[in-house]
Structures are given as structure tokens and as C-alpha cells.
C-alpha positions in Angstrom: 44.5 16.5 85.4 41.2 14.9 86.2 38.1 14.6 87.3 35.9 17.9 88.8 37.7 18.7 91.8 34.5 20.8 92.7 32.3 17.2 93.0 31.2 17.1 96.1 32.9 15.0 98.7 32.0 11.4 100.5 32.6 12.6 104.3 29.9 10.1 105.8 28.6 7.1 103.9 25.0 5.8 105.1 23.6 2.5 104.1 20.8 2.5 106.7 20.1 -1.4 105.8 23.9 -2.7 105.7 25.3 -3.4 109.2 28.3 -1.0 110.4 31.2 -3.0 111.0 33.5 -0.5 111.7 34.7 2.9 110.7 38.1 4.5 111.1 39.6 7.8 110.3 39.0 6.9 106.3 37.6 3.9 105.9 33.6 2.9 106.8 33.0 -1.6 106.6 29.9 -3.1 106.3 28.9 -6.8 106.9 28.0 -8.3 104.0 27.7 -12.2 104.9 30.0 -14.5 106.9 33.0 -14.6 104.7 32.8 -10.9 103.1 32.7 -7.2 103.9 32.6 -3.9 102.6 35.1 -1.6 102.3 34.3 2.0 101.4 36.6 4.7 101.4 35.5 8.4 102.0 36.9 11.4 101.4 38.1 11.9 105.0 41.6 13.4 106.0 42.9 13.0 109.4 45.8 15.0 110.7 47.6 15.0 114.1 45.0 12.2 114.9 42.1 14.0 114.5 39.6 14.1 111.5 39.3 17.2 109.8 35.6 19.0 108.9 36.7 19.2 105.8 37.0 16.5 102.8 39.5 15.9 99.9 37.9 15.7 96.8 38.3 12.2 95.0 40.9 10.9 98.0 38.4 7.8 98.4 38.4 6.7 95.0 42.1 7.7 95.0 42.8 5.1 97.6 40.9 2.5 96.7 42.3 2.4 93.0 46.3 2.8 94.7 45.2 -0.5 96.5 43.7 -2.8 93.4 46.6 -1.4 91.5 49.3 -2.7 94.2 46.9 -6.2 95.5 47.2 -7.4 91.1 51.2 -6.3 91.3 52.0 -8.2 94.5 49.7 -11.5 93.9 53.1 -13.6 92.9 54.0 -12.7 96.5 51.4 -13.0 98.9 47.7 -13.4 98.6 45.0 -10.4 99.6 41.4 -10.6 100.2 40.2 -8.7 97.5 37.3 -10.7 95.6 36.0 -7.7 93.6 35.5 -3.5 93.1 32.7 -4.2 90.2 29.7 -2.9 91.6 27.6 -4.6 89.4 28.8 -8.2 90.7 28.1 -7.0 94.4 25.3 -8.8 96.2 21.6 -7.4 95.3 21.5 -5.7 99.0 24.4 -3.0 97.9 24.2 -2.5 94.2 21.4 -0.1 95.1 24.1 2.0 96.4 26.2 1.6 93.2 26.4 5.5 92.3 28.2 6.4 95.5 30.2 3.1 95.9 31.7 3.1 92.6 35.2 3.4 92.3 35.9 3.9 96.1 34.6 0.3 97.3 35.8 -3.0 97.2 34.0 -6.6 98.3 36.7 -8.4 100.7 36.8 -11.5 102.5 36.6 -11.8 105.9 40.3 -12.4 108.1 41.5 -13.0 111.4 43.3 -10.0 111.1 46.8 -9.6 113.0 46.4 -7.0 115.9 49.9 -5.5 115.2 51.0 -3.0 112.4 53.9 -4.2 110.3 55.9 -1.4 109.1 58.9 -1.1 107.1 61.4 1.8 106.9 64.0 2.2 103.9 64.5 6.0 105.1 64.9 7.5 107.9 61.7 9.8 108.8 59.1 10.8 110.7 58.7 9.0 114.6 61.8 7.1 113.5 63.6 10.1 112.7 63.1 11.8 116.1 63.8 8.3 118.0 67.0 7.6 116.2 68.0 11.4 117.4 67.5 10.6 120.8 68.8 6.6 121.1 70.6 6.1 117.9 68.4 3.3 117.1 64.6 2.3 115.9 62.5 -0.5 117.3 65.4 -1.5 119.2 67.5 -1.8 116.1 71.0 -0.1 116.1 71.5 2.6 113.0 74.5 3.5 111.4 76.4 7.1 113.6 75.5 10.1 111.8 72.6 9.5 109.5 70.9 12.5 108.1 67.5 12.9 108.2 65.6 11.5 105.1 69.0 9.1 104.2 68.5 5.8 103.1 68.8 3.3 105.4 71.6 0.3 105.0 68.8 -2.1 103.8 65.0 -1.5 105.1 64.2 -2.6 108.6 61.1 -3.7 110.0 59.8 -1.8 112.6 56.3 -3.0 113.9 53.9 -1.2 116.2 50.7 -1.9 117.8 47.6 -0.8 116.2 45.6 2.2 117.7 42.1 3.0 117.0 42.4 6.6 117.9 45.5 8.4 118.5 49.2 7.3 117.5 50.2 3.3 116.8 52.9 2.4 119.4 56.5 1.5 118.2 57.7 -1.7 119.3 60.6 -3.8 119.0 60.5 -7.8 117.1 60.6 -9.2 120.4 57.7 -7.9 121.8 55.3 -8.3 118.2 57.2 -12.4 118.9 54.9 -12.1 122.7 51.6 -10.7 121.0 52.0 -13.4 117.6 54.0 -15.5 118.1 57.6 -16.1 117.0 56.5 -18.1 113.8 54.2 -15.8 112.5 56.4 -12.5 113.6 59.0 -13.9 111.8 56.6 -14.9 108.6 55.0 -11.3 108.9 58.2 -10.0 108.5 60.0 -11.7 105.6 56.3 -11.1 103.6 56.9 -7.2 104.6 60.6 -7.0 103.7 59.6 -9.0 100.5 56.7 -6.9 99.7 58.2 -3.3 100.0 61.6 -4.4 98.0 59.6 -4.9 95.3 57.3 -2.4 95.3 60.1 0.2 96.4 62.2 -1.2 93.2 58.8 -0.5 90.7 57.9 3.0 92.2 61.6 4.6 91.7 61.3 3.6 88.3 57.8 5.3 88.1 60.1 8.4 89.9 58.2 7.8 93.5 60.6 7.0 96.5 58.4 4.7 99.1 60.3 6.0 102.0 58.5 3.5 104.3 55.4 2.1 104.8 52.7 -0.3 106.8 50.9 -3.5 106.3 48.1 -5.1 108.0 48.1 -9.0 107.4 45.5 -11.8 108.5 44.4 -15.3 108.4 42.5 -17.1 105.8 42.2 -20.4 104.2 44.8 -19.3 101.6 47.1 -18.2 104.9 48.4 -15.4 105.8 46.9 -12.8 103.9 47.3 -9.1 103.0 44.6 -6.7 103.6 43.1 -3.2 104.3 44.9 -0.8 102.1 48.0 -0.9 100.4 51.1 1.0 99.6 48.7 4.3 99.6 49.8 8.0 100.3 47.8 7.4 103.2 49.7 4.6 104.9 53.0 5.7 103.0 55.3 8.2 102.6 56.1 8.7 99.1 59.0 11.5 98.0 59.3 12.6 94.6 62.4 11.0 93.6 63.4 14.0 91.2 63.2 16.4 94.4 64.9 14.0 97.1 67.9 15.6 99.0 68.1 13.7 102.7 69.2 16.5 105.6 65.9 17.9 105.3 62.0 16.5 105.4 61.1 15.9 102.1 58.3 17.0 99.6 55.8 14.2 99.3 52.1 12.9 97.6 50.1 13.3 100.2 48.8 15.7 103.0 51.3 17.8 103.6 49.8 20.9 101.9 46.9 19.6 105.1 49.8 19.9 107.5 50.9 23.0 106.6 48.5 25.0 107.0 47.2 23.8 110.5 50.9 24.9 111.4 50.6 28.5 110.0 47.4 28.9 111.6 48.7 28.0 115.0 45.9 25.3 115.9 46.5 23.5 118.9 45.9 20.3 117.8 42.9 19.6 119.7 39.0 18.5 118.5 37.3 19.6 116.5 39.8 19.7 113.9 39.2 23.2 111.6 38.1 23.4 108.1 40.3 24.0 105.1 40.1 26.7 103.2 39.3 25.7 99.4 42.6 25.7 98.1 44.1 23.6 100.3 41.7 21.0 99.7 42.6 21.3 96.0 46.1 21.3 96.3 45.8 18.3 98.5 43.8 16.4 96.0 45.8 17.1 93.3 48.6 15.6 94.9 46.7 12.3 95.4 45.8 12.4 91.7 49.4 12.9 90.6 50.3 10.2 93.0 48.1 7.7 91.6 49.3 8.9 87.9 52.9 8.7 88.7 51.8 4.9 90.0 49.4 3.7 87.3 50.4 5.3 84.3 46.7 5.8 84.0 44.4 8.8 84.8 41.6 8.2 87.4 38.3 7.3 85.8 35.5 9.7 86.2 
């Protein structure tokens, strides 16, 4: 569909002269100055919260691309801190890196980032799935008797949780993201998330993508609040291909599953180290991001 799936993959990235800022399960940032940083994303795939030996071919630039595409589409709503993914306008000190930070990098200015998670839910999945099951409610918000798994909800609820640098984010309800924020901002973080998914939800069905929920991470800036880190990716999503959707059942979806899968059939115990993939699975996961971004964009991935 794309690119050479063969290229070889971006597990570690190693600027020797930028400073670290920090590096999570996908993402590596660099200081740059002050008021900007670098984001690069690799080719890492994390499952059952631990990072895998293996790479997915083009993921990075898949994800960085996803979240330029979605910051342009939502800048009537809310503003981001993108500043710029052209690695020729980049600061002397990193365009030396251009060849391996093209396409999967962005310059970003510096927040006062929110240390909670704000997720939104329009179907009923995943954690929210299995606590619904057991207390007929999410986040402390009472659902509807007798929903299937995968329905669509009433009307998307917000469902925060606290972020986690390793392992699982915590579920919790308004009230206690009101004691960690503040009521104010809780409530502004939520009307911008509600806001921000109805209309990305609304342009992805007619693309034939369900966004069956999805998080946010917000800060401060001069401009206000501001939105940040990635966006609306299969990464931080779950996106269903709408053709295929049937709720009473999990659903297909663009993004690691075919990842998931196979650490099931092989019985791992979901312990480090994390096994490798064999090279299909790899593929098959990559070509899923592709189509993803595709079904998005409209556009093929450069390269």
C-alpha cells in the first residue's frame, strides 16, 4: 500500500548531544530550549504493559502524521503545541539528525502538562467493559441495564484516570480528577474532551472508522489550556472498522491486535522481557496502521 515494510525499524533513537527529557513506551523527548522539545516517535509496540523486542515497521512516522493530521482538524476547537514537523526549520543542533527524524518528529512547545488522563468513551469496551459487568457503571457513572459489549453508549462519557509511567493508568471518577485539578479546570478539561471527540467521532464514521473511545493529555500555556502529546492515534484509540462493527462481541480494529493475538496463542505469561514477533505479525500489524492512517487522511504515507 506503501512504503518498504522491510525498512528497518527506529527501536532506540540516540542523539548523544540533545538532552533526554523523557522516554515512554513509544515516544523518546529531547530538550531543545526553554519553551520547546522534541518529540520523536519510534517504532516501539507495547502490549500488556511491556515493550516488545520487536518493532513495527513505519508505526513512528504513522503516529506522528495521525497527530499533525488531527492538531490542523481540531485548531477551531482548542489550541496544541505543535510549532513544526519540517526538519529543515528545526534548530541547527538537530537538523543533523534530519534522515532519521523525518516524518516521525515534531518541534513542540513546552506545557505545564495536566498529571491526569482525560479519556472519553462513546462504546462500551475494554477496562470499561469489564467494570460495567461487575458494577453496572464506569468512573462512577451509572449505564443503561443490559448493554452489550461494544454498544454505543447513550451519549460519550468522560472517564478520566491517572497517568502511569509504567503499568496501567488508574480509572477515576470526576470527583476525584476535581481533588488533583481543581473543579474549574476538571470541568474545562472535560467540555474540551466531550467537544473534541464529537467532532472527530462525527468526521472518522464518514471516513468508515468508529472512534470507540479515546484519551487526551492537555496542559498549560500562554494560549491556555492546550492539547498535546499525541492525538486521536491507533495508539491512544480504539478505532473499529465501521463496515465490520456488530456490538456483543470485541471488535476488529487498526491497531495491535494482530500483536495481541499472537502473545495469547503462544501462552506468554505476560512477564519481561516481552518475546519477539515473528515477521508476519509485524507486517500485518503495520499494515494495519497504514490503512488506518489512509482510511483518515485520504492520503498515502510519504516515503
Amino acid at each position: 500500500m506503501v512504503t518498504n515494510l522491510l525498512d528497518p525499524v527506529l527501536l532506540q533513537t540516540e542523539f548523544t548531544d540533545l538532552q533526554l527529557h523523557g522516554s515512554g513506551k513509544v515516544r523518546d523527548v529531547y530538550t531543545v530550549d526553554d519553551q520547546r522539545l522534541l518529540f520523536v516517535a519510534t517504532d516501539r509496540i507495547s502490549a500488556f504493559d511491556c515493550i516488545l523486542a520487536t518493532g513495527i515497521p513505519q508505526k513512528g512516522r504513522v503516529l506522528t502524521q495521525i497527530s499533525l493530521f488531527w492538531f490542523d482538524f481540531l485548531s477551531d476547537v482548542v489550541p496544541n503545541h505543535f510549532i513544526t514537523a519540517d526538519v529543515d526549520a528545526y534548530p541547527a543542533q538537530i537538523r543533523k539528525y534530519a534522515d532519521q527524524l523525518r516524518g516521525r518528529s515534531m518541534l513542540v512547545q513546552r506545557c505545564e502538562m495536566f498529571p491526569v488522563e482525560c479519556v472519553v468513551r462513546g462504546y462500551i469496551s475494554g477496562s470499561a467493559w469489564k467494570e460495567y459487568k461487575a458494577t453496572g457503571s464506569v468512573c462512577g457513572i451509572q449505564l443503561p441495564a443490559n448493554l452489550k459489549e461494544s454498544d454505543a453508549l447513550p451519549e460519550p462519557i468522560f472517564t478520566p484516570a491517572t497517568k502511569a509511567v509504567t503499568g496501567h493508568d488508574e480509572n477515576i471518577s470526576f470527583d476525584q480528577m476535581c481533588n488533583i485539578v481543581g473543579r474549574d479546570d476538571a470541568t474545562r478539561l472535560r467540555d474540551l474532551t466531550l467537544q473534541i471527540y464529537n467532532k472527530a467521532a462525527a468526521y472518522a464514521r464518514q471516513r468508515g472508522i468508529i472512534i470507540a473511545d479515546t484519551k487526551f493529555e492537555f496542559g498549560r500555556t500562554a494560549k491556555g489550556i492546550t492539547l498535546a502529546d499525541e492525538v486521536l492515534t491507533p495508539d491512544s484509540s480504539r478505532f473499529w472498522p465501521a463496515d465490520k462493527y456488530a456490538p456483543g462481541r470485541p471488535q476488529e480494529s487498526y491497531d495491535k491486535q494482530y500483536v495481541r493475538d499472537y502473545l495469547e496463542q503462544i501462552h506468554w505469561n505476560k512477564q519481561p522481557p516481552a518475546p519477539a514477533l515473528p515477521p508476519d505479525v509485524a507486517r500485518r500489524t503495520s499494515e494495519k496502521y497504514l490503512e488506518a492512517y489512509f482510511q483518515l487522511t485520504g492520503h498515502k504515507l510519504d516515503g
